[in-house]
C-alpha positions in Angstrom: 2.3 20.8 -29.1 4.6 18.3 -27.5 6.5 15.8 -29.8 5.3 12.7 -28.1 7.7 9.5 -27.6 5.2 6.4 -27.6 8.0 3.9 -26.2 7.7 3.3 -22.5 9.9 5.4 -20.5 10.9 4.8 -16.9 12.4 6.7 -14.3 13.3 6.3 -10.4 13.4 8.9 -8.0 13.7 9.6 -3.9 11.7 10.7 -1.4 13.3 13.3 1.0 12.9 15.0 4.1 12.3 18.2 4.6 14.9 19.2 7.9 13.7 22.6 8.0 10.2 21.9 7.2 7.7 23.3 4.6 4.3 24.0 5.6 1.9 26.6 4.1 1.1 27.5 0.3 0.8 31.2 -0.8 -0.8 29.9 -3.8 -2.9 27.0 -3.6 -3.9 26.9 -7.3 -0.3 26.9 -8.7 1.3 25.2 -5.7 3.2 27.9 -4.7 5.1 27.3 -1.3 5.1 30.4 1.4 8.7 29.2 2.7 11.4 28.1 1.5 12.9 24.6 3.0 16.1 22.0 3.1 16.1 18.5 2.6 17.8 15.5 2.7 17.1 12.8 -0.3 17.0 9.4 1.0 18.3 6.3 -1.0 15.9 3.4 0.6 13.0 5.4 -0.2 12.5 5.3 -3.7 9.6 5.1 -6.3 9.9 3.7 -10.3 7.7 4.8 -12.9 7.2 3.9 -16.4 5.1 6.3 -18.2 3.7 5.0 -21.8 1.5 7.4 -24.2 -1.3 5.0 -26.5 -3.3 6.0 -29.1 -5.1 3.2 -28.1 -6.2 4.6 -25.2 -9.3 6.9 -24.2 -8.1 7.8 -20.9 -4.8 7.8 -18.3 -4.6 4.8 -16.7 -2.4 4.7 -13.2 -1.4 1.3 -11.5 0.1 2.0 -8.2 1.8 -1.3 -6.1 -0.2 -3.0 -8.1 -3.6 -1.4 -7.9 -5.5 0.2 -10.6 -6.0 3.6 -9.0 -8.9 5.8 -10.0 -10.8 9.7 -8.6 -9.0 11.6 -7.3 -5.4 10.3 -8.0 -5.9 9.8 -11.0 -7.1 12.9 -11.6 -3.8 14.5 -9.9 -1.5 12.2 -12.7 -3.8 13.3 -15.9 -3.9 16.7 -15.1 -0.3 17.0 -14.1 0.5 15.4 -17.5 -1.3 17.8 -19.5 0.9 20.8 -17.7 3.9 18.9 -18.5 2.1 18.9 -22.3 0.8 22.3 -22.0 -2.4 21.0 -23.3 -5.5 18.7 -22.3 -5.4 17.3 -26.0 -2.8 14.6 -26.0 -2.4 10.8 -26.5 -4.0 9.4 -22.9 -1.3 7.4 -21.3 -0.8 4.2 -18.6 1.3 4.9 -15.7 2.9 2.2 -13.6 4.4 3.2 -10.6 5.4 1.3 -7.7 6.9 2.7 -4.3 9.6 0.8 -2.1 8.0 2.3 0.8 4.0 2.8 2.6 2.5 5.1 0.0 0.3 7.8 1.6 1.7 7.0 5.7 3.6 10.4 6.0 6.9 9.0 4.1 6.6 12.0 1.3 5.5 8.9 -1.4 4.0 12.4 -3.0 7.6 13.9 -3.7 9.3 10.6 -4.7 5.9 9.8 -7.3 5.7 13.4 -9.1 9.5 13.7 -9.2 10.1 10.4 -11.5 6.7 11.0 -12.9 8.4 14.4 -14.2 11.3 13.1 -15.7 10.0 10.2 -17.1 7.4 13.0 -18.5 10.3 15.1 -19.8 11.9 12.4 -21.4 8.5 11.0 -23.2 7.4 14.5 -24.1 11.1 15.0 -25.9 10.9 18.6 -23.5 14.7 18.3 -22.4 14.2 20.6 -19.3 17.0 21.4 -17.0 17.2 21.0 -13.8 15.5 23.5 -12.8 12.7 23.2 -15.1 12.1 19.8 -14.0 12.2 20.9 -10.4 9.3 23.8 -11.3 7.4 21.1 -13.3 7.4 17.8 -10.8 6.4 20.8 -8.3 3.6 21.3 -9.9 2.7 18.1 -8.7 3.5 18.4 -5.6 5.3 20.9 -3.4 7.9 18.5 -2.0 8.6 17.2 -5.4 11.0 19.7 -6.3 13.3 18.9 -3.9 13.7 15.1 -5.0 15.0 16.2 -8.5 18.3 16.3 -6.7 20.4 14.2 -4.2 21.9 14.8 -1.1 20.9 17.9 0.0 18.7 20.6 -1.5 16.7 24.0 -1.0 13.1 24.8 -1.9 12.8 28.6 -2.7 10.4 30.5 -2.1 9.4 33.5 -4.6 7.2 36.2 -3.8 4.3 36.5 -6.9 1.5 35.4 -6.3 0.5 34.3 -10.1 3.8 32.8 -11.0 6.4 30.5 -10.1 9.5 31.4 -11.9 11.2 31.7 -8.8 10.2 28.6 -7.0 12.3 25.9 -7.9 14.8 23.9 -5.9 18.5 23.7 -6.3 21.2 21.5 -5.3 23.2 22.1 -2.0 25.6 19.1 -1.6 24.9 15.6 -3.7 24.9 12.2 -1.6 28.6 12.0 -1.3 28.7 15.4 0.9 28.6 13.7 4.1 27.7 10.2 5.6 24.9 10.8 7.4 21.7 8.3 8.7 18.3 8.3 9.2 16.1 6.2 10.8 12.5 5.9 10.1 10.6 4.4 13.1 7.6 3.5 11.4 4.7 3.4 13.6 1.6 2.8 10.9 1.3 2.2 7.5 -2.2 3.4 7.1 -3.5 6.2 5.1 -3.3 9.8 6.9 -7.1 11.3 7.7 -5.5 14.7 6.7 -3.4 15.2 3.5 -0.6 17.7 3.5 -2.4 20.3 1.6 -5.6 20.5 3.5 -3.7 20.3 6.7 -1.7 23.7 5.0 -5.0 25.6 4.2 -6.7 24.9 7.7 -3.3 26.1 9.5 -3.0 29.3 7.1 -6.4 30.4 7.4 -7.2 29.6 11.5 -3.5 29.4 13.4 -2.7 33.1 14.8 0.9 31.7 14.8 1.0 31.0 11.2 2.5 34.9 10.3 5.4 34.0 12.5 6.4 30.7 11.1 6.8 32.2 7.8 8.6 35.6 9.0 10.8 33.0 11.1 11.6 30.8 8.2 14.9 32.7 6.4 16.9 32.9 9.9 16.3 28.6 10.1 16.9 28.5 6.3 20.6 30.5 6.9 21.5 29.1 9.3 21.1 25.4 8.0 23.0 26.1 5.2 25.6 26.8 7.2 25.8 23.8 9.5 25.2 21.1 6.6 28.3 23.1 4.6 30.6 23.0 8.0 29.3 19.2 8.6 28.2 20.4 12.2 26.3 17.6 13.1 24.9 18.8 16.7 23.7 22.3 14.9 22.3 20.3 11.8 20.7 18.3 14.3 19.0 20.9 16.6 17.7 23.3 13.7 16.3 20.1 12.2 14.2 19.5 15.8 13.9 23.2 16.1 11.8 23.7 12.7 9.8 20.4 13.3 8.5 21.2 16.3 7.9 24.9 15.2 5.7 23.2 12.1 3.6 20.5 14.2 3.0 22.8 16.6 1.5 25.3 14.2 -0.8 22.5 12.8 -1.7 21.5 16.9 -2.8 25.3 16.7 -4.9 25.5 13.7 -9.0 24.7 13.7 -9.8 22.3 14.7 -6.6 21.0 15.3 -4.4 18.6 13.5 -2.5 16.3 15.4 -0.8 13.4 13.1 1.3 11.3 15.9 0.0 8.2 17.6 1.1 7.3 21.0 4.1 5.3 19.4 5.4 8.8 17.7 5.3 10.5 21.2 7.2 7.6 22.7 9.6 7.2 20.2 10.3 11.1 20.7 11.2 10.6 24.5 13.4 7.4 23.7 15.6 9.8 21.5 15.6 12.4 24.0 16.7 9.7 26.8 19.2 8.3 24.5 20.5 12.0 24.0 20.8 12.5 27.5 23.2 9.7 27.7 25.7 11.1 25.2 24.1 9.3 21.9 23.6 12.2 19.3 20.6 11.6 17.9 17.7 14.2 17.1 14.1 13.4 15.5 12.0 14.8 13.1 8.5 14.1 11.7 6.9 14.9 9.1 2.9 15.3 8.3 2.3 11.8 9.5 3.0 9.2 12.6 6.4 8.1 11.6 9.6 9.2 13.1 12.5 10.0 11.3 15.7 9.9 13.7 18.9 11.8 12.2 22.4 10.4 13.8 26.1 9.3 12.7 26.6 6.1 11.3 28.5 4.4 14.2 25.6 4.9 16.5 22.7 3.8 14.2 22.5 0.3 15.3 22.4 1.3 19.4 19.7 3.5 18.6 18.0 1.5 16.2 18.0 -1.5 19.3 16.5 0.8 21.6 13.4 2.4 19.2 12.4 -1.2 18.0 11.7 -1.7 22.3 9.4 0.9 21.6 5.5 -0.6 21.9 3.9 0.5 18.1 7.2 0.7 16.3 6.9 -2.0 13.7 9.6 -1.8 12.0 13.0 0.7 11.1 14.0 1.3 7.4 17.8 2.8 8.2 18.6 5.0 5.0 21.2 7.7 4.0 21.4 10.0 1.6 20.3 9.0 -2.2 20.7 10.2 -5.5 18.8 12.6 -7.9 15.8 11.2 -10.0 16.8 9.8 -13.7 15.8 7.7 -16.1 16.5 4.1 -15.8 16.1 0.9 -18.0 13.8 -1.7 -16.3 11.7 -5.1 -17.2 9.1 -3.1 -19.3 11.5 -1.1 -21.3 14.1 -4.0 -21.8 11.0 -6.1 -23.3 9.6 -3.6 -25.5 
């Protein structure tokens, strides 16, 4: 039984992008990714989350932006919390979390939510995990999770059981001070996808003839990102990142029936980088399960390219970000007047 800490606790943690991309489970019931992946954390996407156990109470409660949330996330949280308690028979707990970001719109609000919704559980629980516990545990939640543990740069791997995960954790490549990068995210809607991430995994597993080659494909990508991030080669880190996102929507275009989450502002935004590239400006896209555009580039050239997506007609706005730091606990309003 965990020794349970009934003081509010809250921590903050990062969304990230996945520049070789992660699609497919090999294990739906215990989340279990079928490749391994690389991504970048990202400082001005972040989520806070102050996690409080009550006696008091009969069951979770979960306020998101300010919304009692109830079904099926809810459901998610309570059940992820008894994992992180290894039992169902705990003290119910309210969970406020609140995301800097559209929550739900393709900006990985999944990875940021589970990942400070695992420390602040590790912390509350007394469980003093390391690392890579906590990476295991917030995947749990959900499969990008892992990766927002840490900052800067890190890599999902990918074991090979099928009933358990002790090999499928994340670890750290290079923290936020490695290299001053940017991304830009063009975002072109802030409603809710029709087609989570994980049902969009299954359909593509089970229907897309191409899906055996993704994942035999996967280590060569993997290897050879590693590389480029550790020699800073911006043009290579660039084109593997636009490489492996094509590769992953165009296995979910394949699927049945097929999925196809861009709008015509995604596609547009996608030939305004390639134009700009043609003119010398390095800049390369990527896009993850969702309409938004992320746009990778040096910082001297964010603002041109930032000018010339926001002429773009469904772009409504940019968030410019760069690489963040790893999840922690943090002191905020709640805790201070407790």
């Amino acid at each position: 039984m965990a020794d349970f800490n009934y003081n509010p606790v809250t921590a903050q943690a990062h969304a990230n992008i996945a520049l070789i991309k992660y699609w497919g489970k090999r294990s739906v019931d215990l989340n279990l990714p079928a490749v391994g992946s690389i991504s970048l954390t990202l400082d001005a996407l972040k989520t806070t989350t102050t996690l409080q156990f009550d006696e008091n109470l009969n069951e979770d409660e979960l306020q998101l932006d300010y919304r009692k949330v109830t079904g099926k996330p809810l459901d998610r949280v309570t059940e992820f919390l008894d994992i992180a308690a290894e039992t169902s028979n705990r003290p119910r707990a309210k969970i406020v979390t609140k995301n800097s970001f559209p929550t739900g719109a393709g900006l990985a609000s999944s990875a940021s939510g589970f990942a400070a919704l695992a420390v602040a559980a590790d912390k509350a629980l007394n469980l003093n995990h390391s690392k890579e516990e906590l990476s295991r545990l917030a995947r749990k939640g959900s499969g990008s999770a892992a990766r927002s543990i840490y900052g800067g740069f890190a890599e999902m791997k990918c074991g090979s059981s099928f009933d358990d995960d002790k090999d499928d954790y994340a670890i750290p490549l290079h923290d936020e001070s490695h290299w001053d990068l940017r991304l830009l995210i063009a975002v072109t809607s802030t409603d809710k996808k029709d087609v989570g991430s994980t049902e969009g995994m299954v359909r593509t597993a089970k229907t897309s003839s191409f899906y055996q080659g993704w994942v035999e494909n996967q280590q060569a990508d993997l290897e050879e990102m590693r590389s480029a991030l550790h020699a800073k080669n911006f043009e290579k880190v660039g084109e593997l990142t636009e490489h492996s996102c094509f590769k992953m929507h165009g296995l979910a275009m394949s699927g049945r029936p097929p999925l196809l989450y861009w709008n015509a502002a995604t596609t547009e935004t996608i030939h305004t980088v390639w134009n700009l590239r043609k003119k010398g400006i390095a800049a390369f896209v990527t896009i993850d399960a969702g309409p938004q555009v992320k746009i990778l580039c040096q910082p001297d050239r964010a603002e041109l390219i930032k000018q010339a997506v926001l002429s773009v007609n469904g772009v409504k706005n940019i968030i410019e970000t760069k690489p963040g730091p790893e999840a922690s606990i943090v002191q905020s309003e709640i805790v201070k007047n407790s």
